[in-house]
C-alpha positions in Angstrom: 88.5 163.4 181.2 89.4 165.6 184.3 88.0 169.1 184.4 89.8 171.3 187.4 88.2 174.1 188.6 89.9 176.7 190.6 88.8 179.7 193.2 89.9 182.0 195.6 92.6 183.8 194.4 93.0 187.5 194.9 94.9 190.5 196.3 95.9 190.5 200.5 98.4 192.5 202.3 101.6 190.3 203.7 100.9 188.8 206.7 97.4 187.8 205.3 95.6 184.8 204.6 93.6 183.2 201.4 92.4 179.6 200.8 92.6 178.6 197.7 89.9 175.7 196.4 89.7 173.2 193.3 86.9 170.9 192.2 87.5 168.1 190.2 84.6 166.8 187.7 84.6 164.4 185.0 85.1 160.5 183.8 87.1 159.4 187.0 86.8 156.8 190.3 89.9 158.3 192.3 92.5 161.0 191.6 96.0 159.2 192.9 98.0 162.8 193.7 96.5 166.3 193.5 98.4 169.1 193.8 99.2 173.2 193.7 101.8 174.7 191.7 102.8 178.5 190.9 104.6 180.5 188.4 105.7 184.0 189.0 107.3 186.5 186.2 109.9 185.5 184.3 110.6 181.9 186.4 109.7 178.5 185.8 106.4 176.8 187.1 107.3 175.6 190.6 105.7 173.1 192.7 104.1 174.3 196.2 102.0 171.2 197.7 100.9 167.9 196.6 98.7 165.6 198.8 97.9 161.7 197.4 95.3 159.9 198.0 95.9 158.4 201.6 96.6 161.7 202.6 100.8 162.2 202.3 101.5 165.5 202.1 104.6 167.1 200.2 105.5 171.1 200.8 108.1 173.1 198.7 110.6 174.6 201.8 109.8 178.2 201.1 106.0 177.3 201.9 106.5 175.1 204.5 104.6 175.8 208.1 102.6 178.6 206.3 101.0 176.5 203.6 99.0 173.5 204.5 97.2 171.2 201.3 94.0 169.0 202.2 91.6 167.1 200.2 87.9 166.0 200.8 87.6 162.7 198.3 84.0 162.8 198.7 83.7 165.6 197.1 87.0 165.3 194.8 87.8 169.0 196.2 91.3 170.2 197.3 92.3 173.1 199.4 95.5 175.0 199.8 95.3 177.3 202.9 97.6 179.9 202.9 98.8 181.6 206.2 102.0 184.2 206.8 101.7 185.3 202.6 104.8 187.4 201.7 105.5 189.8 198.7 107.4 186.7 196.7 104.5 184.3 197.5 102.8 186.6 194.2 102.3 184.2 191.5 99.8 182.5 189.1 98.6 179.4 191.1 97.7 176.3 189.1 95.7 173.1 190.4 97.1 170.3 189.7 95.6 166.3 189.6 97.8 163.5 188.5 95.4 160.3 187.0 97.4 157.8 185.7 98.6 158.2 183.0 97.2 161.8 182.3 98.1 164.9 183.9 95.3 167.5 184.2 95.4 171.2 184.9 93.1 174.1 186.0 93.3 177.7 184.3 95.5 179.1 187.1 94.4 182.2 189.3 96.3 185.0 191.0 97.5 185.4 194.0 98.8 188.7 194.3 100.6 189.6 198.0 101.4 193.7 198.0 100.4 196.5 200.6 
């Protein structure tokens, strides 16, 4: 069993940055794909980045050159830096960690972009 834990969420002005972390614990050797995804009010869960194992990277186009998604395997930790946030970048963020065949999640934490 996976257990995702997420941090750094919060409130920033657009134009601001936050880096967003999970840790990964649990009965595993190797995660094959982690990822982030976000859901805002009243739409559908939407993927943002997904990075695998070798490091190939996958971006969503409205995130692409702002967001970059990294992973450090040795500590079974990955990172979604997040440059250039606008107003619709607002959402619930959830972490993400794909172990075949399960799919794990984290509890999902704000992001919140407003002046």
């Amino acid at each position: 069993q996976v257990r995702l834990v997420e941090s750094g969420g919060g409130l920033v002005q657009p134009g601001g940055s936050l880096r967003l972390s999970c840790a990964a614990s649990g009965s595993f050797f190797r995660i094959a794909v982690m990822g982030w995804y976000r859901q805002a009010p009243g739409k559908q869960r939407e993927l943002v980045a997904t990075i695998s194992s070798s490091g190939t990277t996958n971006y969503a186009e409205s995130v692409e050159g702002r967001f970059t998604i990294s992973r450090d395997n040795a500590k079974n930790t990955a990172y979604l830096q997040m440059n250039s946030l606008k107003p619709e970048d607002t959402a619930v963020f959830y972490c993400n960690a794909q172990h075949s065949p399960y799919n794990y999640w984290g509890q999902g934490t704000q992001v919140t972009v407003s002046s």
